[in-house]
Structures are given as structure tokens and as C-alpha cells.
C-alpha positions as CSV (number, residue, x, y, z in Angstrom):
1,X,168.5,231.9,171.6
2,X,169.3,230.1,175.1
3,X,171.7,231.2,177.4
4,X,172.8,228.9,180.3
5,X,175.1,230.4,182.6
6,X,176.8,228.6,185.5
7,X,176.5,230.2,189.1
8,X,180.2,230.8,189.5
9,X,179.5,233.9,187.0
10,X,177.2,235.7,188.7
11,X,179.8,235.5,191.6
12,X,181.8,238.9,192.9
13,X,184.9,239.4,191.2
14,X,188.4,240.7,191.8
15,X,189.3,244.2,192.5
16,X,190.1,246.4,190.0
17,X,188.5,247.7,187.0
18,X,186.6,244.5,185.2
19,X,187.5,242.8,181.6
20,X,185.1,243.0,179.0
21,X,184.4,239.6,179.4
22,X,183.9,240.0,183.5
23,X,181.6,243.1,181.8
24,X,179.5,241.1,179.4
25,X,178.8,238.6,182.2
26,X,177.6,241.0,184.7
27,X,175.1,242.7,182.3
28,X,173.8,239.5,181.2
29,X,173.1,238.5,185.2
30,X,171.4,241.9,185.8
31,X,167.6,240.9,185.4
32,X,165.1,244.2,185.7
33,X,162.0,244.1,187.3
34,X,158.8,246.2,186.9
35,X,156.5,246.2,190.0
36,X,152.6,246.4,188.2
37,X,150.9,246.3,191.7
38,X,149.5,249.6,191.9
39,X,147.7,249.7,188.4
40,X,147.1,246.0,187.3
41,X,147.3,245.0,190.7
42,X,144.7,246.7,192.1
43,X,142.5,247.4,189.2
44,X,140.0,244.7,189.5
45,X,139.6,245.1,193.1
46,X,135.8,245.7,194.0
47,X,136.6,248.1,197.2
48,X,138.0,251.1,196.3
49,X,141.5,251.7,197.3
50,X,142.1,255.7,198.4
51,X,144.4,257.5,196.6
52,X,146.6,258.0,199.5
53,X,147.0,254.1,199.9
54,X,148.4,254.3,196.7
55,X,150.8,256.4,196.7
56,X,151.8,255.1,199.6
57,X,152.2,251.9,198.0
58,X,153.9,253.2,195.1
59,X,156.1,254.5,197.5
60,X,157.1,251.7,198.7
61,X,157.7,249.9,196.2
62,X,160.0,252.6,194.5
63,X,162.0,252.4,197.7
64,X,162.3,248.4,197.4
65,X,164.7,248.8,194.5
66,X,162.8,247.4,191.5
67,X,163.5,249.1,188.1
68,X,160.7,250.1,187.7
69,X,156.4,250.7,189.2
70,X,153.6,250.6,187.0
71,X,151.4,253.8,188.5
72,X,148.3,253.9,187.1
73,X,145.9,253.9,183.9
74,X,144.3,256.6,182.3
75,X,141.3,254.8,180.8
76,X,137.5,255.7,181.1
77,X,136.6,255.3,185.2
78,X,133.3,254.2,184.1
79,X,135.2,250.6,182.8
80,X,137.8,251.1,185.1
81,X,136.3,252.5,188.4
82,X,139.4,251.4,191.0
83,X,141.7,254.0,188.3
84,X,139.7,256.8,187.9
85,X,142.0,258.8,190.4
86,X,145.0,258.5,187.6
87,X,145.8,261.9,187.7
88,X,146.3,262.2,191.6
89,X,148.3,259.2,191.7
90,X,150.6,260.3,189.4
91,X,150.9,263.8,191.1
92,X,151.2,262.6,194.4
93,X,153.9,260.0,193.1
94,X,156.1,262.6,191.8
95,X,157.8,264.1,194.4
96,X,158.1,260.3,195.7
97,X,160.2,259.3,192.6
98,X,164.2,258.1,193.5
99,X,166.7,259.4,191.0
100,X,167.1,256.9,188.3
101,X,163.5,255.0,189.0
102,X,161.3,254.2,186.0
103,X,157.3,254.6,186.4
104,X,154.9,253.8,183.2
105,X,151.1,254.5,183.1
106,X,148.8,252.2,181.1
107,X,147.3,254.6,177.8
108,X,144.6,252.6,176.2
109,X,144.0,255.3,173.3
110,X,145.1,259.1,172.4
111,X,142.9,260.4,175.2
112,X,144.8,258.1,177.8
113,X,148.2,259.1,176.3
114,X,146.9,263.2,176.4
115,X,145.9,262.6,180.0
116,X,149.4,261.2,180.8
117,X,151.2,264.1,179.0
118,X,148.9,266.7,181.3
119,X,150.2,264.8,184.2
120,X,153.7,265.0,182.9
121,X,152.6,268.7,182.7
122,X,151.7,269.0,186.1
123,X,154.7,267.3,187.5
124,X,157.1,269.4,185.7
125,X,155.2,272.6,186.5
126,X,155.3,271.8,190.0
127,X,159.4,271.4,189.8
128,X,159.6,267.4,190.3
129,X,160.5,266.4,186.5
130,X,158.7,263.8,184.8
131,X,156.8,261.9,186.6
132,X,155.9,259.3,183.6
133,X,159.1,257.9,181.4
134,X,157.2,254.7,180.3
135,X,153.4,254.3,178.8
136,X,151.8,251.6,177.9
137,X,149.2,250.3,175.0
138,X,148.1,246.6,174.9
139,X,146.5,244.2,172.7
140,X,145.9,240.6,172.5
141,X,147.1,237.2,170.4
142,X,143.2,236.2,170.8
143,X,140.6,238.1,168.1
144,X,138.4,236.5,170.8
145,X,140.0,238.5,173.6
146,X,140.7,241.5,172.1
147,X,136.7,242.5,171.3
148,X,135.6,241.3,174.8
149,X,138.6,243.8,176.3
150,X,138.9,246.4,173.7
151,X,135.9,246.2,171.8
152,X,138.1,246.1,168.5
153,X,139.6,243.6,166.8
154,X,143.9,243.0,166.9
155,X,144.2,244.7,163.5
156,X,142.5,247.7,164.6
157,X,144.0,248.2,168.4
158,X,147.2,248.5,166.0
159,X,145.6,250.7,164.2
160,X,144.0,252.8,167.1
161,X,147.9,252.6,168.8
162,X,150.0,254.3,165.8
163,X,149.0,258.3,166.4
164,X,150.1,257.5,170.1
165,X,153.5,255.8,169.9
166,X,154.6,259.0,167.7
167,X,152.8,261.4,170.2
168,X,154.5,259.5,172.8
169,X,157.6,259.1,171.0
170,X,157.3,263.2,170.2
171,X,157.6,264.0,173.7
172,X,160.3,261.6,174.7
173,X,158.4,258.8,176.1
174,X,158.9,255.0,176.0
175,X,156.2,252.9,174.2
176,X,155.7,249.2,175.8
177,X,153.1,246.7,173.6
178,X,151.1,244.6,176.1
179,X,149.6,241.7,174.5
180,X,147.9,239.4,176.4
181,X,146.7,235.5,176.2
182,X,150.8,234.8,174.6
183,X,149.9,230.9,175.8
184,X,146.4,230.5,176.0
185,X,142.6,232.4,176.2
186,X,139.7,232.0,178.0
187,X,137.2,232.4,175.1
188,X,139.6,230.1,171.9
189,X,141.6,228.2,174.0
190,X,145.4,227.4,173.2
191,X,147.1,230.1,171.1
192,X,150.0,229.2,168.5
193,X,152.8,230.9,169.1
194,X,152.8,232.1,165.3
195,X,149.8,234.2,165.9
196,X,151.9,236.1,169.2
197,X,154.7,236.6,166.8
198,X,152.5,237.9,164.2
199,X,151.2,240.8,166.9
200,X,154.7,241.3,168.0
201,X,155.9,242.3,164.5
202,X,153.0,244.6,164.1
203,X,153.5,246.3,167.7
204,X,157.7,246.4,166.6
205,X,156.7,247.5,163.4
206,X,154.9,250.9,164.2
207,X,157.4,251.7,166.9
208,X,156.9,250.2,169.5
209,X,159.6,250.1,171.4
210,X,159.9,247.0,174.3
211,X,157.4,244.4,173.9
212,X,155.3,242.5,177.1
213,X,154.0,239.2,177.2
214,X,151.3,238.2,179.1
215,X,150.3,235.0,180.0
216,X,146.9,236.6,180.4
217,X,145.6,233.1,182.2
218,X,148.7,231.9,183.9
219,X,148.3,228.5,181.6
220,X,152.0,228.8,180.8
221,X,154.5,225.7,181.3
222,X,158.1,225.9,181.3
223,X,157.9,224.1,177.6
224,X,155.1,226.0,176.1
225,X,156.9,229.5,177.3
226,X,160.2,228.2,175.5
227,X,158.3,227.3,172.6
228,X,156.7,230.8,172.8
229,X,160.2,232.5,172.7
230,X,161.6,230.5,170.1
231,X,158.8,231.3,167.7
232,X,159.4,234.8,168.1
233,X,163.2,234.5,167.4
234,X,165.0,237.3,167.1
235,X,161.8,239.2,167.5
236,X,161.9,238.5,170.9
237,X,165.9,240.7,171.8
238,X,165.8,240.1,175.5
239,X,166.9,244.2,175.6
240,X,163.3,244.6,174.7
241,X,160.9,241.9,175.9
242,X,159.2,241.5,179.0
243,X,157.7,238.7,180.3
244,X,154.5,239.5,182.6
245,X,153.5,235.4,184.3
246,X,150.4,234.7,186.0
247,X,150.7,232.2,188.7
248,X,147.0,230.4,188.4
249,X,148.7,226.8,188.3
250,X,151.4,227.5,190.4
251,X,154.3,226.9,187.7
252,X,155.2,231.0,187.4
253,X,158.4,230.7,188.7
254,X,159.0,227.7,186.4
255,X,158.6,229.3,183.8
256,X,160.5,232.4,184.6
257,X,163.4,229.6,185.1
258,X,162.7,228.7,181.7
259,X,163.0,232.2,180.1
260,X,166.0,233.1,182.1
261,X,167.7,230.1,180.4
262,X,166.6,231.1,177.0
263,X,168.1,234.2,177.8
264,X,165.0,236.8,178.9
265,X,166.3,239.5,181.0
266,X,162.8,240.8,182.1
267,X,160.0,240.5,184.2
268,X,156.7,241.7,185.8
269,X,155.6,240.6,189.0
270,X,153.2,242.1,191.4
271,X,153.7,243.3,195.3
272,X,152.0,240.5,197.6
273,X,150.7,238.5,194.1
274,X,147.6,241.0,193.5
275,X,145.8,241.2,190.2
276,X,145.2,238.6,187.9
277,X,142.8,238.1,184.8
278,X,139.0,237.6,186.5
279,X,138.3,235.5,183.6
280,X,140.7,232.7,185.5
281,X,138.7,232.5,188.2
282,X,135.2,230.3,189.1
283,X,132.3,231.7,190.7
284,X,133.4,231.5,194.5
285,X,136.9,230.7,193.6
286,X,139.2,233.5,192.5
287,X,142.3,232.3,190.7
288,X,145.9,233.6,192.0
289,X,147.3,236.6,190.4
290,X,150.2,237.6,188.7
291,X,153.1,236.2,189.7
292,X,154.5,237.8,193.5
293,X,157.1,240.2,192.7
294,X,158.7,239.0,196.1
295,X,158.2,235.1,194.5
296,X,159.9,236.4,191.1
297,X,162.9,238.1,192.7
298,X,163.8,234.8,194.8
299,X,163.5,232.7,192.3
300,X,166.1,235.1,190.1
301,X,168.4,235.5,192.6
302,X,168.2,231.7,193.8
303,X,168.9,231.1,189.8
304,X,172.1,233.0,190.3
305,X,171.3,236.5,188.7
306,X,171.0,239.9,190.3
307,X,168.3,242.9,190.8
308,X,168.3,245.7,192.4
309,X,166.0,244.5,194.8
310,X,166.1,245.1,198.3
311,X,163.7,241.6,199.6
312,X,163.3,242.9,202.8
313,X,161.9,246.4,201.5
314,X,159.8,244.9,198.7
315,X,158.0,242.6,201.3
316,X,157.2,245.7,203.5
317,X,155.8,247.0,200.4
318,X,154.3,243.3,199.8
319,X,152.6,243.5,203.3
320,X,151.4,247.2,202.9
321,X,149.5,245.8,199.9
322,X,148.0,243.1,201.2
323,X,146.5,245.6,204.2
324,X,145.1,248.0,201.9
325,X,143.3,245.2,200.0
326,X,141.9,243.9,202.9
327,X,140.3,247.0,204.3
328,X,139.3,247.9,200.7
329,X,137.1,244.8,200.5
330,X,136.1,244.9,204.3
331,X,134.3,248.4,203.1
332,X,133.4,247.3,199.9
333,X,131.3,244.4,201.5
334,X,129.5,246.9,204.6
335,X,128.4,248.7,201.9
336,X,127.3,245.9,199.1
337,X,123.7,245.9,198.4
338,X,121.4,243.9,201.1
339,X,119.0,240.6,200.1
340,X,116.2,244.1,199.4
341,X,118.4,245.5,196.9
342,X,119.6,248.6,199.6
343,X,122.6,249.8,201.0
344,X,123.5,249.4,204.3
């Protein structure tokens, strides 16, 4: 399916009460966005960021006008250090949530789903609702990938996944199905489009309900992420794909072009372009991130379509991310080991 829509449509209409058509063409315009900077942004930061900061951030972000922020992940600190302050996040978020905002957490396994319920526990004790509408499990398209970053092979991530979409689905939670390397991994090289749509189907067919494509290495071209959507077919209902662009190559927004033509209505991006796969990156040369969130909502509205997005908000919250980074890795390298093996 490709959808090309001329700008004229995406233009304000007449007074009055709008025409199905006028209707149809406005939905089809609106593209949402899901801020991941706090959780995949951040993640693989070596300073620690302090909880605060991230609230803060989430905050801000939540305020900017996107659809929706990624929080946090409740997965083992020991992997995951930069995450291991889930729970507080998510507590400190929740009286920070706008009517009508969307956050997700990242749930890895039951124990990361139980953890996210306890939170929902807390928040709703505490009289601020849910804090968590959205969690999220994630796979890969590469059997290489998937052992090195789940220790398990495709088939049995699946596997590991079904008891928490029900659970999820039991307490009235939306299930998203990550899979990463869509276009390409660092281990096996290109991936056949074929082998994304075979994980799709598998993620669709125990229930999960939106599914998010990763370009895990930002190798994506405007052609090769068309090719990707076509292969998925009517697997791929724009109502319920997302499509999460790394911007190593400097073609993200290309490509986003590209899927907004097919006729993808969703995207990740990432406040200020933080995060990224470290497998992209060289010794001494760290690859760009995922794609800006700032980049991503130009390049939608430049294409003619509409967000929610407030640009001049978002880059506050851009800039506020960029600052905590900073003085993250400013403390993380005072206190890195000296040429004796101590600590200063």
C-alpha cells in the first residue's frame, strides 16, 4: 500500500462541520510520535543520569506535545545499570502525566511486566491513575542478534513473550513487539525482508497488539525501507506499525519520507538524537543515534502532515537532554579508573 497525498490536503479547511471525505484526509495527515529518549535514549550512556533528570526530561517531553514518551525499562540493573531506577521514574512521572498522554515502559520478561504492574500499583494508590498504558517486549529478525541481546533464540523470545501479552492484556495494557535489525545486523549482515515478516506474524499472532521496526543499525535506504513494508503487506496496517530509524548514515529522514508515502502513520524519534545501537559504532567513533525527534517532526510537517508537536517545546526538551548527558559523562569520566587501575 502507498499513499501519496498532495500538500493542498493537509491544508485548513472551511468552517463548519467537515465531510467524510475532509475527515478521512485529516486522519490520514495526523502522524503520531513516540519520544524513546528517556529509556532507549539514555540507556547506554556510561555516566549515570539521576533520577530527577529524568523525570525532568520526561517532563518535558510530555509537555512538547508528542503522543507519546517511552519512560523506562524494567530489566535486570546489573545488564542495564543507567535503568535500574525504573520504579522511581515511573512514580515520579505520574503526577507529571497531561490528560490524554501515552507513556510505555520496556518489559523484557514476566518479571519486567510484574514490576510495571507494581508501578501501575503505586501510581493508582497514590491517586494519579495509571501511570503505564503501553509496555513493550522486543525481539529481533537476526538469530545472530537475538542470542547476543537476549540470550535466546527468536523462536523462544516468542515463546518467553506469550504469558506477558495476556498478563498485560488482563490488566488493560497495550502490548508493542520491538524487533530490531528490520534492514540489516551487525553480526549476519543484510536481512531479507521475509524473515521481518516472518517475526511480525509471530509477534501479531500471540497478540501483540502494534508492531515496531527498528532499524537497529540505521543501514536503512529510502528503497530498502519500502521494500521492507511491502513484504510485510497487509501485515504491516499503518494503525499498528511503528517505524523506530536510526540515523548512522544520515538518510533517517529519507526514509521516514519513504514510509510516509507508502502510507506509515508512525514514528520513533529520540529528544536531541540520543541512543543508538553501540554495535554501530568504532572504537573512538560513536555512530549517531536514533533519529532526532526534533529532525523527524520537521521533516513530517515539511512533508505536509501534522503532530501534535509543539517544536519549540520539544527542542527545550531536546536541549535539556543534551545537558544532562553532558554532565553525566563529565562525572562518569572524574570518576573512570586511572592508568593504576584506581579511582580518582
Amino acid at each position: 500500500m502507498r499513499i501519496t497525498m498532495a500538500s493542498s490536503e493537509h491544508s485548513g479547511g472551511s468552517s463548519g462541520s467537515a465531510s467524510p471525505s475532509q475527515t478521512d484526509r485529516a486522519e490520514s495527515a495526523r502522524v503520531r510520535i513516540t519520544d524513546v529518549a528517556a529509556r532507549d535514549g539514555l540507556q547506554n550512556e556510561p555516566g549515570l543520569i539521576p533520577t530527577a533528570d529524568k523525570i525532568r526530561l520526561v517532563e518535558l517531553l510530555a509537555l512538547s506535545g508528542v503522543d507519546e514518551v517511552e519512560l523506562t525499562g524494567f530489566v535486570s540493573p546489573k545488564w542495564v545499570p543507567q535503568l535500574g531506577d525504573a520504579a522511581d521514574v515511573c512514580a515520579g512521572a505520574a503526577p507529571r502525566k497531561p490528560a490524554g498522554m501515552v507513556f510505555s515502559a520496556l518489559v523484557p520478561n514476566e518479571k519486567g511486566l510484574e514490576s510495571a504492574l507494581d508501578a501501575n500499583r503505586y501510581s493508582v494508590a497514590s491517586n494519579f491513575g495509571r501511570v503505564i498504558d503501553v509496555v513493550s517486549v522486543f525481539t529481533a529478525a537476526s538469530e545472530a542478534f537475538s542470542k547476543r541481546n537476549t540470550n535466546a533464540t527468536i523462536a523462544e523470545t516468542i515463546e518467553r513473550f506469550r504469558p506477558v501479552v495476556a498478563r498485560a492484556h488482563a490488566t488493560g495494557l497495550t502490548v508493542r513487539g520491538y524487533i530490531s535489525c528490520v534492514i540489516a545486523c551487525p553480526f549476519q549482515g543484510l536481512v531479507a525482508p521475509g524473515e521481518v515478516a516472518k517475526v511480525a506474524k509471530q509477534l501479531l499472532e500471540i497478540g501483540v497488539d502494534e508492531i515496531d521496526l527498528g532499524d537497529t543499525i540505521g543501514a536503512a535506504t529510502p528503497q530498502s525501507t519500502l521494500d521492507l513494508l511491502d513484504a510485510l503487506g497487509p501485515l504491516a496496517d499503518p494503525g499498528r506499525t511503528v517505524l523506530h530509524l536510526h540515523d548512522t548514515f544520515g538518510r533517517a529522514s529519507e526514509c521516514a519520507l519513504a514510509a510516509l508515502d507508502w502510507g506509515l502513520r508512525a514514528f520513533d524519534g529520540s529528544a536531541a538524537g540520543l541512543g543508538g545501537c553501540p554495535y554501530a559504532s568504532t572504537p573512538g567513533n560513536r555512530a549517531p543515534g536514533n533519529i532526532a525527534t526534533e529532525t523527524l517532526v520537521r521533516t513530517v510537517h515539511a512533508a505536509g502532515y501534522v503532530t501534535g508537536v509543539d517544536l519549540a517545546r520539544l527542542g527545550e526538551a531536546a536541549d535539556f537532554a543534551r545537558s544532562i548527558v553532558q554532565r553525566a559523562a563529565l562525572g562518569a569520566s572524574e570518576t573512570a579508573p586511572s592508568e593504576t587501575g584506581g579511582r580518582a
